[in-house]
KOLZARO-792389 format. One line per field, with one value per residue (C-alpha): residue in three letters; x, y, z; residue number from 1. Coordinates in Angstrom, 2 decimals. Example, Ala and Ser with C-alpha at 12.3 -4.5 7.8 and 13.67 -1.06 7.14 Angstrom:
REM KOLZARO-792389
aa: ala_ser
xx: 12.30_13.67
yy: -4.50_-1.06
zz: 7.80_7.14
i: 1_2
***
This chain:
REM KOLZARO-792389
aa: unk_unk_unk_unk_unk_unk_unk_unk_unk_unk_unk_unk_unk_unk_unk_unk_unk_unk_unk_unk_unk_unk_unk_unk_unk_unk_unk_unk_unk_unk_unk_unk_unk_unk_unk_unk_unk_unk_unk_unk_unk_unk_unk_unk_unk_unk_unk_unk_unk_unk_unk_unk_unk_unk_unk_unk_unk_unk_unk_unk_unk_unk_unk_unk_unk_unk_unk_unk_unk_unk_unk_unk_unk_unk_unk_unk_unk_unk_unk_unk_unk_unk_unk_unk_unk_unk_unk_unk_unk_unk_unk_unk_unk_unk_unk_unk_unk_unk_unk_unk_unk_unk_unk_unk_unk_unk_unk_unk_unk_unk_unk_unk_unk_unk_unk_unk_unk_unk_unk_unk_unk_unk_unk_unk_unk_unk_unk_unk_unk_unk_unk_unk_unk_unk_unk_unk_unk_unk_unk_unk_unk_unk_unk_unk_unk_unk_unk_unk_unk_unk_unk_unk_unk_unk_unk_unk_unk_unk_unk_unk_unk_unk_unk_unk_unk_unk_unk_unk_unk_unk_unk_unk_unk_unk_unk_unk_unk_unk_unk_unk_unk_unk_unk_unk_unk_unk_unk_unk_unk_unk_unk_unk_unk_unk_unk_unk_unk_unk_unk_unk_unk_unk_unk_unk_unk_unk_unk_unk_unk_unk_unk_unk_unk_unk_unk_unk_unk_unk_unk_unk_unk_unk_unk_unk_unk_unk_unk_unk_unk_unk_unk_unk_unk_unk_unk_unk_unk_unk_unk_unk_unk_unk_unk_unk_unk_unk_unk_unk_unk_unk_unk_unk_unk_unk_unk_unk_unk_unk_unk_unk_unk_unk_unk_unk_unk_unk_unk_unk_unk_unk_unk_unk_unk_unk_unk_unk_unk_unk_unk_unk_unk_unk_unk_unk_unk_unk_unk_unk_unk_unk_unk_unk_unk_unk_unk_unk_unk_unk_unk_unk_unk_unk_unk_unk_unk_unk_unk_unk_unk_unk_unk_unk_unk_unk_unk_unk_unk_unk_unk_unk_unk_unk_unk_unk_unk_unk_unk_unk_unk_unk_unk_unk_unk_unk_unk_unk_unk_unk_unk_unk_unk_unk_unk_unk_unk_unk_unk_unk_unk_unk_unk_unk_unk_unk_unk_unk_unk_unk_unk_unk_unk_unk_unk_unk_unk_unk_unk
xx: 114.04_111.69_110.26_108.22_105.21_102.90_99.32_98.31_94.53_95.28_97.91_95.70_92.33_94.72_96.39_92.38_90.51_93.40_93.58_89.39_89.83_92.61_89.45_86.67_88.80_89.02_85.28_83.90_86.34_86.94_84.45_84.55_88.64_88.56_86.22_88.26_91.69_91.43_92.80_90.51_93.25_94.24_93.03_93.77_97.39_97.49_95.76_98.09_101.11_99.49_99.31_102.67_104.15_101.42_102.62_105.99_105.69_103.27_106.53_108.96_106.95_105.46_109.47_110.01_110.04_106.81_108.58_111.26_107.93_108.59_111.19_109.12_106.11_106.74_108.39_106.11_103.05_104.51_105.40_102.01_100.64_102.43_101.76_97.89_98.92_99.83_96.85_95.30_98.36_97.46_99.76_100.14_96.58_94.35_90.75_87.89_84.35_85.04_86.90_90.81_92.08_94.90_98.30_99.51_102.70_104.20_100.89_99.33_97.31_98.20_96.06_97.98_95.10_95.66_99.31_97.86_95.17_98.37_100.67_97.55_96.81_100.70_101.05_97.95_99.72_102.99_100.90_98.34_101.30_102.91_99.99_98.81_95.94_96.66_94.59_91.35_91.85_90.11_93.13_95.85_93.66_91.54_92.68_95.92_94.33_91.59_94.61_96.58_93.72_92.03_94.51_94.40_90.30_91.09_93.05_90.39_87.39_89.18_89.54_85.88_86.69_84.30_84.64_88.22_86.97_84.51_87.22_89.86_87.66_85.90_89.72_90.60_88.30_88.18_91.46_91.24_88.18_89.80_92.87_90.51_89.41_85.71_82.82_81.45_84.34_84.26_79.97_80.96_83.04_81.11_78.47_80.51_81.78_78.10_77.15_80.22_79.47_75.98_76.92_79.82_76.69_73.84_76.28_77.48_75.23_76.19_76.40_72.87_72.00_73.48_72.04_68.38_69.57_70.07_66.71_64.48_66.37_63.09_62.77_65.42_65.43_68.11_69.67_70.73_69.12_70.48_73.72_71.91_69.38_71.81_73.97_70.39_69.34_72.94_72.14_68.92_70.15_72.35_69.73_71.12_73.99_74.90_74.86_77.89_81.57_81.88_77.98_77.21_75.07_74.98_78.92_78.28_77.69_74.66_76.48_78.68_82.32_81.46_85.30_86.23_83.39_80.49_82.81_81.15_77.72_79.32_80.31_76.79_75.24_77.91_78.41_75.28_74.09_76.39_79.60_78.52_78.13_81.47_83.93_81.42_82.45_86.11_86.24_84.75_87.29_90.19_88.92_88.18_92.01_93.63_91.56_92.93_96.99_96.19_95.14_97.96_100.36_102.80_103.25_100.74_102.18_101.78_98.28_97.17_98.94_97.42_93.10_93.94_94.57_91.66_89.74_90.70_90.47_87.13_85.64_86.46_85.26_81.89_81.52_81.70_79.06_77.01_77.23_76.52_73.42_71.71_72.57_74.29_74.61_77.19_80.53_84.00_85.33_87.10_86.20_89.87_91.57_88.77_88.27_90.57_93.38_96.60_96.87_94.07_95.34_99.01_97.75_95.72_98.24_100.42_97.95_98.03_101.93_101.80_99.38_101.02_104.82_102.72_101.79_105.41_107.26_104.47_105.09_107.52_106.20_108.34_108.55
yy: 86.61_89.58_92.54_95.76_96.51_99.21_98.56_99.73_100.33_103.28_105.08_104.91_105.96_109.00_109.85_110.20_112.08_114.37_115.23_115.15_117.68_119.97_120.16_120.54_123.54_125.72_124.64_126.02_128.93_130.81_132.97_133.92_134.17_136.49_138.90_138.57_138.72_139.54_136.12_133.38_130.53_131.88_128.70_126.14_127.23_127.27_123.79_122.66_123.49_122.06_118.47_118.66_119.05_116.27_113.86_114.54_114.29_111.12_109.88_109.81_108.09_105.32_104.69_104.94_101.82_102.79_101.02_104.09_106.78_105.10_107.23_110.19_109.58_112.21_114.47_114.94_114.92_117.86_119.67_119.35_120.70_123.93_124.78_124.33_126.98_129.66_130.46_131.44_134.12_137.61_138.35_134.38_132.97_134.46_134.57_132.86_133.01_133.63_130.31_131.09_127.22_128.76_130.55_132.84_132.35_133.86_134.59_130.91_130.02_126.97_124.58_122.70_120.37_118.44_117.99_116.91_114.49_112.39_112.72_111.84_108.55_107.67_108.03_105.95_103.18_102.99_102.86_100.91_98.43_98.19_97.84_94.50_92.98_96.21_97.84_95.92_97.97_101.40_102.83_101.81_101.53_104.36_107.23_107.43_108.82_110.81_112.79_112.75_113.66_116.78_119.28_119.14_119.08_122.17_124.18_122.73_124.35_127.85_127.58_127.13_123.90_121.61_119.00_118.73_117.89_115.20_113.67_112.87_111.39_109.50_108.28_107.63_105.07_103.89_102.57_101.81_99.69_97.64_97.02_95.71_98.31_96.84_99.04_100.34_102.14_104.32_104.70_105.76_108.42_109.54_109.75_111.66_114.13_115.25_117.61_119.35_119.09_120.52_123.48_123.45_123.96_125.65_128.14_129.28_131.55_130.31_126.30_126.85_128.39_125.47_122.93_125.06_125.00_121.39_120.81_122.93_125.04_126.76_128.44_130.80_130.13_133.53_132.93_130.17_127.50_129.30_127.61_123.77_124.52_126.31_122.57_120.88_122.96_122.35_118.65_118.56_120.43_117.54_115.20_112.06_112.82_116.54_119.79_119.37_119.90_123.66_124.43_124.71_127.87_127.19_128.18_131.85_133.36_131.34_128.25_129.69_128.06_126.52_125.26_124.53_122.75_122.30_120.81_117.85_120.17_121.39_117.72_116.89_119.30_119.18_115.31_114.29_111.43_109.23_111.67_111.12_107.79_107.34_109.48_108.11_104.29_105.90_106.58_103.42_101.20_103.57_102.64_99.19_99.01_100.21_97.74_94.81_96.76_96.57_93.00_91.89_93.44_91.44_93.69_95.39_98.99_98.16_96.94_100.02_102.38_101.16_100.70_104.43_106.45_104.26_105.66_108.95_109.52_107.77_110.07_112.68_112.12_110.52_113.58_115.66_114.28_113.57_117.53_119.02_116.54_117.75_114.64_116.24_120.13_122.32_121.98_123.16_119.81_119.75_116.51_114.90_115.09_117.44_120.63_123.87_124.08_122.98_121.47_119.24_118.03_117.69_115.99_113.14_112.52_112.00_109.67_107.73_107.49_105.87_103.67_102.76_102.29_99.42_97.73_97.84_97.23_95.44_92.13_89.97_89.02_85.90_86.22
zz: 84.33_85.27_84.38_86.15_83.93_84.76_84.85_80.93_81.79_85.03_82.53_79.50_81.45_83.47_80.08_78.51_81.29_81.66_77.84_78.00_80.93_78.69_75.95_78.47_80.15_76.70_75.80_79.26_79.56_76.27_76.24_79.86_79.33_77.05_78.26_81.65_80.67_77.18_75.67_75.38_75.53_78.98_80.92_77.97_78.24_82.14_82.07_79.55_81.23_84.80_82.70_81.73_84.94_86.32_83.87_84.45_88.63_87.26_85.62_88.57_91.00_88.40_87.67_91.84_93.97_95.84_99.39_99.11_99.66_103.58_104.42_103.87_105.85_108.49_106.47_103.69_106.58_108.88_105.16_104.63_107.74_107.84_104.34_105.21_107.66_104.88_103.69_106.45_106.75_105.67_102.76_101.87_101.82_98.57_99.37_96.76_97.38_101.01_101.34_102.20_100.55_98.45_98.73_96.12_94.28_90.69_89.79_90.51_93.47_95.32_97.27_99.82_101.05_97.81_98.97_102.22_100.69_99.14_102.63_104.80_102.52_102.35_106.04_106.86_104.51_106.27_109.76_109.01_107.79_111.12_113.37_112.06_114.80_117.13_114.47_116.21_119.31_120.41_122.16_119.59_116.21_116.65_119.11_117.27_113.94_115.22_117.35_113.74_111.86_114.30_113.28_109.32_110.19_111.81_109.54_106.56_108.92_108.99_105.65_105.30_102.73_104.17_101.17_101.76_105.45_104.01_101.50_104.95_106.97_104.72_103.13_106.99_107.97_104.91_104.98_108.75_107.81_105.40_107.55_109.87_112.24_113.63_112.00_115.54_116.34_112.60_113.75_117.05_115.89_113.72_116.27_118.31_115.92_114.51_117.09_116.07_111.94_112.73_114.40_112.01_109.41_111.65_112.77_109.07_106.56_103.43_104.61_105.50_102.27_100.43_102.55_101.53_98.13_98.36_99.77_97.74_95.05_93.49_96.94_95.42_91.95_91.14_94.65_96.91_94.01_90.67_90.73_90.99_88.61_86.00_86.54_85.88_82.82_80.90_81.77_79.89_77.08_77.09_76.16_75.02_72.51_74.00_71.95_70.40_71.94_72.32_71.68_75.41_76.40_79.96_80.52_78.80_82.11_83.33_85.15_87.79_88.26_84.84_84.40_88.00_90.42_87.60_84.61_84.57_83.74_80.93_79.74_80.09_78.06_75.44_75.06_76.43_78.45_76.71_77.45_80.82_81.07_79.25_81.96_84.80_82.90_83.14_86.64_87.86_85.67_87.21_90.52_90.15_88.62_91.48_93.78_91.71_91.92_95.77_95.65_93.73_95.92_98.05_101.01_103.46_102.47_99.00_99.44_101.72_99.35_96.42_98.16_99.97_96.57_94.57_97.63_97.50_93.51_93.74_96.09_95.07_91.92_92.69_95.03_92.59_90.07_92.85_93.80_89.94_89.81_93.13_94.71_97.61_98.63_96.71_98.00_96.44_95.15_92.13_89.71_89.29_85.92_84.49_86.56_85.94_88.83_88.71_92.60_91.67_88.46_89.83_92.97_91.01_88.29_91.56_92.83_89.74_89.88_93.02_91.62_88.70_91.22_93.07_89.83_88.82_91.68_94.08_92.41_90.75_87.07_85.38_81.46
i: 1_2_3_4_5_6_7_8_9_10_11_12_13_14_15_16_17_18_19_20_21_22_23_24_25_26_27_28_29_30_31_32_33_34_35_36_37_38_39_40_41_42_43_44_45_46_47_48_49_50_51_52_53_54_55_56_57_58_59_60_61_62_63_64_65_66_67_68_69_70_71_72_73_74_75_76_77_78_79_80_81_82_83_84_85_86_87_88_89_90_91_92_93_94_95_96_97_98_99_100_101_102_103_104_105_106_107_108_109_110_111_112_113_114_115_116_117_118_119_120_121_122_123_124_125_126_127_128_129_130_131_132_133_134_135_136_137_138_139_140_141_142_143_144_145_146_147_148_149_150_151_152_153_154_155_156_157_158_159_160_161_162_163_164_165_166_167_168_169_170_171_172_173_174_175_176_177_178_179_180_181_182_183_184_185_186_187_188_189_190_191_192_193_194_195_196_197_198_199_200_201_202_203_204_205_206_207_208_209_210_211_212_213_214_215_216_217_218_219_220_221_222_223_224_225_226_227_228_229_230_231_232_233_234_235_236_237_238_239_240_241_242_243_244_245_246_247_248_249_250_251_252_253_254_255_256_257_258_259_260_261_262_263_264_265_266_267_268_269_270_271_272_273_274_275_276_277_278_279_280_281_282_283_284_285_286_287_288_289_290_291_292_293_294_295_296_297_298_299_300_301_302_303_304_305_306_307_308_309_310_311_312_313_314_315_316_317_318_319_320_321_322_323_324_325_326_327_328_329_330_331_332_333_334_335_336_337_338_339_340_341_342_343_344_345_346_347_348_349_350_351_352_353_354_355_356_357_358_359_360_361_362_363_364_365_366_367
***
């Protein structure tokens, strides 16, 4: 006799950060809310909604036999692509910051680069599967997903979303190195491709002023470096034990995208040093969960499927803290499960129920 159980530890930790995120959301956005738009639960209830649709979506595909996600490889990838087209279509795309990531729809904005995160991992599964010991060769383990991956680069770089740039590559060859794609052929494209990521960088005002920012923030302390140095100041408020949940100063006007990008500053000066260390604890266990789902899985798709979206939550999260502690330049990544958006939120509960379909359905457990 068997029976599919889901791996308890990924839902509880998802189910946690994502109601942690809910609270974080209203904390860092109240005041700013209702100033704006008059109602200071405007983001709670947006974020609330977002998390109800997430679990739901999170729902089907944990109750989904994960092999079935096969026959929509190439669909869901060329979907993908053309709706990374829209925003760059006057009329379609909304503009933020000078970044044109989103498309505009009842009243929401969309990003569909989070849609494309999930496809690109998913399709990298199902090839990576079939290639077996081809995947050791330059012409067929290589060429193939550079060719694949150019194009979504391309549409990221026009819409100036160089993290989302950073998050693909670094999810492609880390899946191709783990299916056993030799390490010089990841260095040599990477070697190759940096002439283009430094004019990508030289060639663009406000990389450059991050990238300053990043190097010496007190150059411009109001400027270029006020953003960094607001994210540093709500950390040592912090302290050890945090102001207080809600007693944050930093997010009344000082710290700029306090309940998107720089959430996790808020966290720290609210909870502290050990509020950090607890979601940073969080994330690593999530990680390390998946990795053990992928181990335990019986089939190569299974296996890829499970290390690729571990890999991508991961990053992106780690990114993230590593960006609102000064640890690398400012970049518009969103920290999964916590930051205001509903395409981010959506897209990791998703990545979770494909996580939590390969620890059902990946193996056979007797009773």
């Amino acid at each position: 006799m068997f029976r599919k159980q889901v791996d308890p530890t990924i839902l509880i930790l998802a189910v946690c950060l994502t109601c942690l995120g809910v609270v974080m959301v209203y904390s860092a956005s109240s005041v700013m809310a209702l100033k704006k738009f008059g109602d200071g639960f405007f983001f709670l209830k947006r974020q609330g909604l977002f998390s109800l649709v997430g679990f739901a979506a999170m729902t089907l595909l944990m109750m989904l036999d994960y092999r079935k996600f096969r026959m929509l490889v190439v669909p869901v990838l060329l979907l993908a692509l053309v709706l990374m087209v829209l925003p760059l279509i006057p009329g379609l795309g909304a503009t933020v910051n000078g970044a044109s990531r989103w498309i505009r729809i009842a009243g929401l904005s969309v990003q569909p680069s989070e849609l494309a995160k999930l496809a690109l991992v998913v399709y990298l599964a199902y090839s990576l599967s079939r290639k077996k010991e081809l995947i050791k060769t330059f012409r067929l383990g290589l060429m193939p997903y550079v060719v694949m991956l150019a194009p979504m680069l391309g549409l990221l770089a026009l819409q100036r979303d160089l993290g989302g740039a950073f998050v693909m590559v670094a999810v492609t060859f880390g899946m191709l190195w783990m299916a056993g794609l030799p390490l010089r052929w990841p260095v040599l494209a990477a070697l190759c491709s940096a002439p283009v990521v430094y004019f990508q960088v030289v060639g663009s005002k406000y990389r450059m002023a991050r990238i300053d920012a990043f190097i010496d923030p007190f150059s411009d302390p109001l400027g270029k470096g006020f953003q960094i140095i607001q994210s540093w100041t709500a950390f040592g408020y912090g302290g050890p034990l945090g102001q207080g949940l809600g007693e944050g100063k930093q997010k009344l006007f000082y710290l700029p995208e306090a309940h998107t990008d720089f959430i996790f500053s808020v966290l720290g000066e609210e909870l502290g040093f050990a509020g950090v260390f607890v979601v940073s604890s969080m994330f690593l266990l999530l990680v390390l969960s998946g990795l053990r789902v992928a181990r335990r899985a019986t089939d190569s798709f299974g296996k890829n499927l499970a290390f690729g979206m571990s890999l991508l939550l991961g990053l992106q999260a780690f990114a993230n803290m590593m960006v609102t502690t000064g640890l690398l330049p400012t970049k518009g990544l969103a920290l999964p499960f916590l930051s205001y958006g509903g395409s981010s939120l959506i897209g990791s509960l998703l990545a979770v129920g494909v996580l939590l379909s390969v620890s059902a359905h990946g193996e056979a457990q007797e009773l």
